[in-house]
C-alpha positions in Angstrom: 53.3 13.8 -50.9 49.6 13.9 -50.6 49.7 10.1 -50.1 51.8 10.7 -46.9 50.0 13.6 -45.4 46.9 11.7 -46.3 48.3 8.9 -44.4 49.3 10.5 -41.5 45.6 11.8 -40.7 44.6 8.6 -40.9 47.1 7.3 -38.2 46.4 10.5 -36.3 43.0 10.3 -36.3 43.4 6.2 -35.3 45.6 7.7 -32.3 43.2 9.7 -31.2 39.9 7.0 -31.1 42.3 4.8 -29.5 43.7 7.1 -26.8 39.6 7.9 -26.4 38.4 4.3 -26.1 41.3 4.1 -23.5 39.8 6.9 -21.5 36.2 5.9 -21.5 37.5 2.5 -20.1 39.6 4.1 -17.5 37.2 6.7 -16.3 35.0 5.6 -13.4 31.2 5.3 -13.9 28.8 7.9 -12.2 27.0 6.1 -9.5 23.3 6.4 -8.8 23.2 5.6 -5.7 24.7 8.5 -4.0 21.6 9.3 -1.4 23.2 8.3 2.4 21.6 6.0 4.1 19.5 7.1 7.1 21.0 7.1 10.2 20.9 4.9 12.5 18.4 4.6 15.8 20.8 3.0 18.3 18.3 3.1 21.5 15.2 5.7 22.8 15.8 7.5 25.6 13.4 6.3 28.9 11.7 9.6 28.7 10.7 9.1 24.3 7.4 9.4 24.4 5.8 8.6 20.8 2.2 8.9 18.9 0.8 6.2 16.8 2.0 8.3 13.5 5.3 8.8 15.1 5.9 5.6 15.9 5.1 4.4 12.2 7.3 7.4 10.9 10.0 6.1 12.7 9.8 2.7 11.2 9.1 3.4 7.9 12.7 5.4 8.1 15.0 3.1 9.6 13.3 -0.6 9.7 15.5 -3.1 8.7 13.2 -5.3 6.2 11.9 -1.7 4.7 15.5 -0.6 3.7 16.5 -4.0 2.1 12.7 -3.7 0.3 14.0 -0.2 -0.6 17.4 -1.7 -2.4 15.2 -3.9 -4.2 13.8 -1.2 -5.5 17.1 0.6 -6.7 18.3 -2.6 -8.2 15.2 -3.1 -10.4 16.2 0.7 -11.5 19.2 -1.0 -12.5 17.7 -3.5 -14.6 16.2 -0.9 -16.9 19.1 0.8 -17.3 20.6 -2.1 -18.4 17.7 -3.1 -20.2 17.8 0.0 -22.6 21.8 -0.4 -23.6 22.7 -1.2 -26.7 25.2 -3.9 -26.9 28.7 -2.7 -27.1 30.6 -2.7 -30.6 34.0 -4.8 -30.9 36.9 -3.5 -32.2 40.0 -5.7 -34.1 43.7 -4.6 -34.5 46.3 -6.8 -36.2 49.6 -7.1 -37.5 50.7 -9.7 -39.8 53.1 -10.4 -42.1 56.1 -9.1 -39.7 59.5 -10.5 -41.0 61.3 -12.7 -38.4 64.6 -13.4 -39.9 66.0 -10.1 -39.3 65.3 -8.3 -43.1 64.2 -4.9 -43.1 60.7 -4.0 -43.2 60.6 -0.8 -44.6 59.4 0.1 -47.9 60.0 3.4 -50.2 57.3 5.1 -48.4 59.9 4.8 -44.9 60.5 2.9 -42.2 57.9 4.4 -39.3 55.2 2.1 -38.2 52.7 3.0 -40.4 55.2 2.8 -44.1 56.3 -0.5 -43.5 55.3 -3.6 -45.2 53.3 -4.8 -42.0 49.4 -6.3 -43.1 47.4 -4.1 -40.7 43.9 -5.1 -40.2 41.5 -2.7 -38.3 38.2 -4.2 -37.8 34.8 -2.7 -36.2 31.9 -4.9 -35.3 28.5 -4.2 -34.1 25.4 -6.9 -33.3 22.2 -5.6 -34.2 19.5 -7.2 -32.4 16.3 -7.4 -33.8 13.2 -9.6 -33.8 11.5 -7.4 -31.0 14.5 -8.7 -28.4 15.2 -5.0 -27.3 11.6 -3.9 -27.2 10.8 -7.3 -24.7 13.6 -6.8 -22.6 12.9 -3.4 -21.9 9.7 -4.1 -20.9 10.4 -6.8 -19.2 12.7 -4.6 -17.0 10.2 -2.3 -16.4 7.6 -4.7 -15.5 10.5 -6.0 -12.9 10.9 -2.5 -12.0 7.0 -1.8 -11.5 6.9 -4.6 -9.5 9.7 -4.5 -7.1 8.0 -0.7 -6.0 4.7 -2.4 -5.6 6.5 -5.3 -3.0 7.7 -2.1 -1.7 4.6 -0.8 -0.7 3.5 -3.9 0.2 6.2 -4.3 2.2 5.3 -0.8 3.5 1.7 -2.1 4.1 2.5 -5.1 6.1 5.6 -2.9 8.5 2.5 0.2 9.2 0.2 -2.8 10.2 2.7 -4.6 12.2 3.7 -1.4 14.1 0.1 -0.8 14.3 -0.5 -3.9 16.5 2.8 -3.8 18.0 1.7 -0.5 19.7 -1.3 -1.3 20.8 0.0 -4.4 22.2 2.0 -2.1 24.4 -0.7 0.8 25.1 -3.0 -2.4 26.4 -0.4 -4.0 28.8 -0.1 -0.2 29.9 -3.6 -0.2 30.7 -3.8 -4.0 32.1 -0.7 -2.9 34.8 -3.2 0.4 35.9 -6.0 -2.0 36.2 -4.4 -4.6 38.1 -2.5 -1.9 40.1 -6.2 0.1 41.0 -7.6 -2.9 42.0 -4.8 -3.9 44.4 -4.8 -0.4 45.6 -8.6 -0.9 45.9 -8.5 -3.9 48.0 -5.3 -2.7 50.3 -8.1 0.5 51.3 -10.4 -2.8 52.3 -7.8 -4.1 53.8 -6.7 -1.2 56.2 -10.7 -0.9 57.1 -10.5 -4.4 57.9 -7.5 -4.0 60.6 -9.6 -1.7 62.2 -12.7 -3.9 61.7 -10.2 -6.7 63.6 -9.2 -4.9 66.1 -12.6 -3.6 67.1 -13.8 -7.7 67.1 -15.9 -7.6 64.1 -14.0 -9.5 61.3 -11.8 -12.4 62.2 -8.0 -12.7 61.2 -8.9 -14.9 58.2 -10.9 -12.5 56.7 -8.2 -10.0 57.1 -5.7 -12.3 55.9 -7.6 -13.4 53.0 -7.9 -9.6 51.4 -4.6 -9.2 51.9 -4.1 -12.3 50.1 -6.2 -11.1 47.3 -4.3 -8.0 47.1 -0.8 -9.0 47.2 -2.2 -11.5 44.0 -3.2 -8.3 42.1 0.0 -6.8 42.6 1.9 -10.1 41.4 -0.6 -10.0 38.3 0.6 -6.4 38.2 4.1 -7.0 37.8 4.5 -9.6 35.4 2.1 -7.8 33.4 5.0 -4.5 33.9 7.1 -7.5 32.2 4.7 -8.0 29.1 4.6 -4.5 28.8 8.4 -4.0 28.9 8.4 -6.8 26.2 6.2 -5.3 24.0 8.1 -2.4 24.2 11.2 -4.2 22.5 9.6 -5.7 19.8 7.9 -2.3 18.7 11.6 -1.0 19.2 12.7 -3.9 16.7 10.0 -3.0 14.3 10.8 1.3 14.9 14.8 -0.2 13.6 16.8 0.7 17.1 19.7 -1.3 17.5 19.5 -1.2 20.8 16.4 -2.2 22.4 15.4 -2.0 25.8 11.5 -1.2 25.8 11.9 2.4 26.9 9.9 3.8 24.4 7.0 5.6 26.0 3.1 5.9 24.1 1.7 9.2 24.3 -1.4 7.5 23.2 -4.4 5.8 25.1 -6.3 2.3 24.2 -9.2 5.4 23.8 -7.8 7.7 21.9 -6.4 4.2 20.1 -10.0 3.3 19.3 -12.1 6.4 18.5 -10.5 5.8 15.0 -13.3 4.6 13.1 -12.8 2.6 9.7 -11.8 4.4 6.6 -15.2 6.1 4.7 -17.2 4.0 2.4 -15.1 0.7 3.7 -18.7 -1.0 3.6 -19.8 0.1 0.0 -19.8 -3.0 -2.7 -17.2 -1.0 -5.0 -14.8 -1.2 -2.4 -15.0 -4.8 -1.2 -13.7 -6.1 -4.6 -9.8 -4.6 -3.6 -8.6 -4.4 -6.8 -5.2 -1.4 -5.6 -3.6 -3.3 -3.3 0.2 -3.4 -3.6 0.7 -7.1 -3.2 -2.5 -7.9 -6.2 -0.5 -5.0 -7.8 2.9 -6.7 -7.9 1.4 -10.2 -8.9 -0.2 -8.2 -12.0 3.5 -6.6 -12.8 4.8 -10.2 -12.5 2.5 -11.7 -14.8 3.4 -8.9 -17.5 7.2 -9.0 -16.9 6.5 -13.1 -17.7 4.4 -12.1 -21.1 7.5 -10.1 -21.8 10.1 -13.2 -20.7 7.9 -15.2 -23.5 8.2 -12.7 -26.3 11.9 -12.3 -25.8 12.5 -16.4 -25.4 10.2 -16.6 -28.8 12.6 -13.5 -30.1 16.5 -15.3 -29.5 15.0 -17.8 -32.2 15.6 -15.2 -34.8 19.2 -15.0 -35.6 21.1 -11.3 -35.0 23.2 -10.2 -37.3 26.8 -8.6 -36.7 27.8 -6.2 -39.2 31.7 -5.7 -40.2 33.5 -2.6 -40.9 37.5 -3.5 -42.0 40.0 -1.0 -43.2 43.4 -2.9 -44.0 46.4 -2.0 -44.8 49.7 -3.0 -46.5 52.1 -0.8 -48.1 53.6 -0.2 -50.5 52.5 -2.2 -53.4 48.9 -2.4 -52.6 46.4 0.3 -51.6 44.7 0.8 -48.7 40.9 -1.0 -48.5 37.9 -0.7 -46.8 35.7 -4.0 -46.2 31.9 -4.5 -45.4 30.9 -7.9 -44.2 27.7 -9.3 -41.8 27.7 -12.5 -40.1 25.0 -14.4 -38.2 24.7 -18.1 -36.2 22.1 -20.4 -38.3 19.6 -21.9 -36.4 20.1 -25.7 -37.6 20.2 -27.5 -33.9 18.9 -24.8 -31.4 15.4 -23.2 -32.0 15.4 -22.2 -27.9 12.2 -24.6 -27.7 13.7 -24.9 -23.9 13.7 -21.6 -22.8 10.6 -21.1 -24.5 8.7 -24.0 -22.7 10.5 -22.5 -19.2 9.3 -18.9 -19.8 5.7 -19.9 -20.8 5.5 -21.9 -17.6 6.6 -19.6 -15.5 3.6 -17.1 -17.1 1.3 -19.5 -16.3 2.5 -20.0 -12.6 2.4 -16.0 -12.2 -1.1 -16.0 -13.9 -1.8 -18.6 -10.9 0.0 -16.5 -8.4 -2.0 -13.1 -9.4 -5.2 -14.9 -8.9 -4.4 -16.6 -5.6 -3.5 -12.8 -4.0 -6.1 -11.5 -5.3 -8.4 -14.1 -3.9 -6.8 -13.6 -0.6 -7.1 -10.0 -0.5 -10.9 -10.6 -1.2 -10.7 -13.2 2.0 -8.4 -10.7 4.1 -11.0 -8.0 3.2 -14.2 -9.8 4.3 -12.7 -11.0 7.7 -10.9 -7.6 8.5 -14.8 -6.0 8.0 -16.3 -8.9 9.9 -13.8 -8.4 13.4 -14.4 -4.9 13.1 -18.0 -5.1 13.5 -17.4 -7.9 15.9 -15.2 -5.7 18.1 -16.9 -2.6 17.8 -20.5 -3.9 19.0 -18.0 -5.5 22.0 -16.3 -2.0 22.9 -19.7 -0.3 22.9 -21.5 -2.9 25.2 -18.6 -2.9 27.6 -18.1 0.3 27.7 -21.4 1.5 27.4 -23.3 -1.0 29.6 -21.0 -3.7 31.5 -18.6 -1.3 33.0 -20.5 1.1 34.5 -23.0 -2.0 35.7 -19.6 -3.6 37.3 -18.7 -0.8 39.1 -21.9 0.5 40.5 -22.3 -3.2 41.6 -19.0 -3.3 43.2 -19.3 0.2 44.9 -22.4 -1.4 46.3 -20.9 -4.4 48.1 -18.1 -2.4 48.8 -20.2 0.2 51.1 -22.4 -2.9 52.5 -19.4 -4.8 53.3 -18.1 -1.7 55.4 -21.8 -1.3 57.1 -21.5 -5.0 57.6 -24.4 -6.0 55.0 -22.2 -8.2 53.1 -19.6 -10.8 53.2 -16.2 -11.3 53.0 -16.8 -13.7 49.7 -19.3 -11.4 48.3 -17.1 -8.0 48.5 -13.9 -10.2 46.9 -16.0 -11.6 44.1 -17.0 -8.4 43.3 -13.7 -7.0 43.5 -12.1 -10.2 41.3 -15.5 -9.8 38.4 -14.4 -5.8 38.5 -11.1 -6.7 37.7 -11.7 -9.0 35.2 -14.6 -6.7 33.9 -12.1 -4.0 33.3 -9.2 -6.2 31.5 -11.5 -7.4 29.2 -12.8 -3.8 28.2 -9.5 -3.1 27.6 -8.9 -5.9 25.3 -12.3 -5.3 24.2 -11.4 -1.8 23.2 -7.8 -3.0 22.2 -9.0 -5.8 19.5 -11.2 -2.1 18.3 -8.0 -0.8 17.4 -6.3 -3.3 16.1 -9.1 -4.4 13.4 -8.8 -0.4 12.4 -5.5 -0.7 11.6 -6.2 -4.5 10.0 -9.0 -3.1 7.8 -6.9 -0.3 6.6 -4.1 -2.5 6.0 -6.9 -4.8 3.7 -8.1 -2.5 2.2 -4.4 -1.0 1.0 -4.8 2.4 2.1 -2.6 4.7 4.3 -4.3 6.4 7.4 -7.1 7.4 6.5 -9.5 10.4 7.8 -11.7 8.8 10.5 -14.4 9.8 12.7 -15.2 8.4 16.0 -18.0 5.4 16.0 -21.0 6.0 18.5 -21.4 4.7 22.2 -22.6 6.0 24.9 
C-alpha cells in the first residue's frame, strides 16, 4: 500500500511539471519594446516658424535614419539578453516494451497507466558550457551593445550637423532673396528719377532703358534665388522627418544671430585637439573589444561541453524503479575550430585597423574644422567690419552724383552691381561663420555648447 501511494506522488507530481512546462511554452513572452513610436510629422504649416535648437529638436525626434539608428540600439539590448541565458535543458519521455499482439498489459499492481508492464524512461539533460564560452559571449554582447549606442550618437552627431547646415543653407538664401530684392528696389528708385531725368532732356532713353534692364536682372536673380530658398526648405523638412514636404518651414533665426555663436571654450587648447570622445572613435574602440571577445569565445568551442543526464525509469512489476546519472561530451578528434579561430582573429585585426583609421580622421576633421573657422571668421569680420560699410558709402556717393549729374550712367550701375555682389558675399561670408561653428562642434563631438560672440566691429 505504501508502494502505490508512493507511486501515485510520483505520477502526480510528473503531471504537474508536465502540465507546467506546457504552460510556460504556451504563455506569451513579455515584450520590451512596448515604448510607441513618435508620431509622425506629416507637413509644417506655412506660418511654422522654427529656431536653430528647434529645428534640431525636431529631427532628432522623428528623422528617419535616427529611428532606424535607435532600433539598432534596442536590438543590441537584445543581444545581451540573449547573451546572459543559459541554454535550455532537454527533457525525454518513452514507452517501450508495449505488447502488440493483443495480451494484457497489466500487472498485479493494476492496469492504469502507470501499473502496467510498459518500460518508461524519463530522461532530463542539461549542457554545461564551460571553458570561458558564457563569460566571452556576454561580453561580447555588451561590447555589441556599447557600440551600437555609440553609432547612435554618432549618428546623432552627423543628423545635428547636417540640420545645422541645412538651416543655414535656407537662413542665407533668405538673406540672398532681400539682397537681390533691395538692390532691384534700389535701382527701380534710379529708375523713376531717370524718367523724370528723360523727360526733362537730360538722360537719353538708353540710359533709362539700361537701369531698367539692370533692375528687372535683380529681380530675376531674386526669384530663382525664392526657388533655392524654397528648396532648401525641403531638404531641412526631409532631415526635421515630415512626410510631407513642401519648404514651408519658416527660420526665426538670422545669418547674425546664426553667427555670433562663437566656437565651443578651450576648442584651441592642445588637450583638446587630440579628440579622443568622439562617438564614432568610441564605437570603433567597442568594436575592437567585442572582436577580442569573438577570439576568446572561437578559442573557447575548442573545449568540449559536457551534457549531464538525469534518468528515472520505470517497469513494473518485477523490477524496481531506478534512477540513472550519466554525462556525455563530442571528442575533438577532426574539428579543433582552427577556422573560426583564424576568421575571428582577422576580423580583430581589421577592427584594430578600423579604430585607428577613425581616429586618425577625427584628428584630420578636427584640424580642418579649426582651420575654416579661423578662415571664416577673419572673412566675416573684414566684410562686415570694413568692406561693407566702404561699399555702401561708395555707392551712396555715386548714387547722389549720378542724381546731381557728377557721374555716369556706367559708373552709378557698377556701383550698384559691386554693392550687390559686396553684400551676397558677406552673407556667405557670415554664412560659411556659421556653418564651421556647427562643423567644429560636430569635430570635436560635443552638443551645443555655451558660446560667446567673437569680436568685430
Amino acid at each position: 500500500m505504501m508502494f502505490s501511494f508512493l507511486n501515485l506522488r510520483i505520477a502526480t507530481a510528473r503531471r504537474l511539471w508536465v502540465a507546467g512546462i506546457l504552460w510556460n511554452l504556451a504563455a506569451p513572452l513579455p515584450s520590451r519594446s512596448d515604448t510607441p513610436p513618435p508620431p509622425i510629422v506629416p507637413s509644417l504649416s506655412p506660418t511654422t516658424s522654427l529656431s536653430l535648437a528647434d529645428a534640431r529638436q525636431l529631427a532628432l525626434t522623428h528623422n528617419w535614419d535616427l529611428l532606424a539608428a535607435r532600433a539598432d540600439v534596442e536590438v543590441a539590448t537584445a543581444q545581451q539578453i540573449v547573451a546572459r541565458a543559459f541554454p535550455n535543458p532537454t527533457v525525454q519521455l518513452s514507452v517501450s516494451k508495449v505488447p502488440t499482439d493483443g495480451q494484457p498489459a497489466g500487472t498485479i499492481l493494476g492496469n492504469s497507466l502507470l501499473h502496467r508492464s510498459y518500460d518508461s524512461i524519463a530522461a532530463f539533460n542539461q549542457l554545461l558550457e564551460i571553458g570561458g564560452k558564457r563569460s566571452a559571449r556576454r561580453e561580447s554582447a555588451k561590447a555589441g551593445s556599447l557600440g551600437a549606442a555609440h553609432r547612435f550618437a554618432e549618428a546623432r552627431r552627423q543628423l545635428e550637423l547636417a540640420v545645422g547646415r541645412a538651416y543655414t543653407a535656407v537662413v542665407l538664401a533668405d538673406e540672398q532673396v532681400r539682397v537681390l530684392r533691395a538692390s532691384a528696389a534700389s535701382l527701380r528708385k534710379e529708375a523713376d528719377i531717370a524718367q523724370t531725368r528723360l523727360q526733362a532732356g537730360d538722360l537719353s532713353r538708353a540710359d533709362r532703358d539700361q537701369i531698367v534692364i539692370t533692375s528687372d536682372r535683380f529681380e530675376l536673380d531674386a526669384r530663382r534665388a525664392e526657388g533655392d530658398a524654397r528648396s532648401a526648405r525641403i531638404q531641412l523638412e526631409v532631415l526635421l522627418g515630415v512626410t510631407e514636404a513642401h519648404g514651408d518651414i519658416q527660420p526665426s533665426e538670422s545669418l547674425d544671430q546664426l553667427a555670433i555663436r562663437m566656437a565651443p571654450v578651450g576648442w584651441d587648447q592642445p588637450a583638446n585637439l587630440a579628440v579622443t570622445g568622439r562617438p564614432d572613435i568610441l564605437a570603433a574602440q567597442a568594436d575592437v573589444r567585442k572582436a577580442d571577445a569573438e577570439v576568446r569565445l572561437q578559442k573557447a568551442q575548442r573545449i568540449p561541453d559536457p551534457t549531464f543526464l538525469v534518468q528515472y525509469e520505470r517497469e513494473p512489476p518485477d523490477k524496481l524503479d531506478s534512477f540513472g546519472l550519466g554525462v556525455s561530451f563530442p571528442l575533438p578528434l577532426w574539428n579543433w575550430n582552427r577556422g573560426n579561430i583564424d576568421a575571428a582573429t582577422a576580423l580583430r585585426r581589421q577592427a584594430e585597423v578600423r579604430a585607428r583609421q577613425i581616429a586618425a580622421a577625427a584628428a584630420a576633421d578636427l584640424a580642418a574644422a579649426a582651420t575654416d573657422y579661423r578662415t571664416a571668421a577673419e572673412r566675416r569680420e573684414r566684410y562686415v567690419g570694413q568692406i561693407v560699410p566702404s561699399s555702401a558709402a561708395i555707392r551712396q556717393t555715386v548714387r547722389f552724383a549720378y542724381e546731381k549729374g557728377g557721374a555716369s550712367l556706367l559708373d552709378l550701375l557698377t556701383a550698384e552691381r559691386n554693392d550687390n555682389e559686396i553684400r551676397l558675399a558677406a552673407a556667405t561670408a557670415t554664412a560659411d561663420l556659421a556653418r564651421s561653428v556647427a562643423a567644429l562642434e560636430a569635430a570635436l563631438g560635443r552638443a551645443e555648447s555655451a558660446v560667446t560672440p567673437p569680436s568685430h566691429p
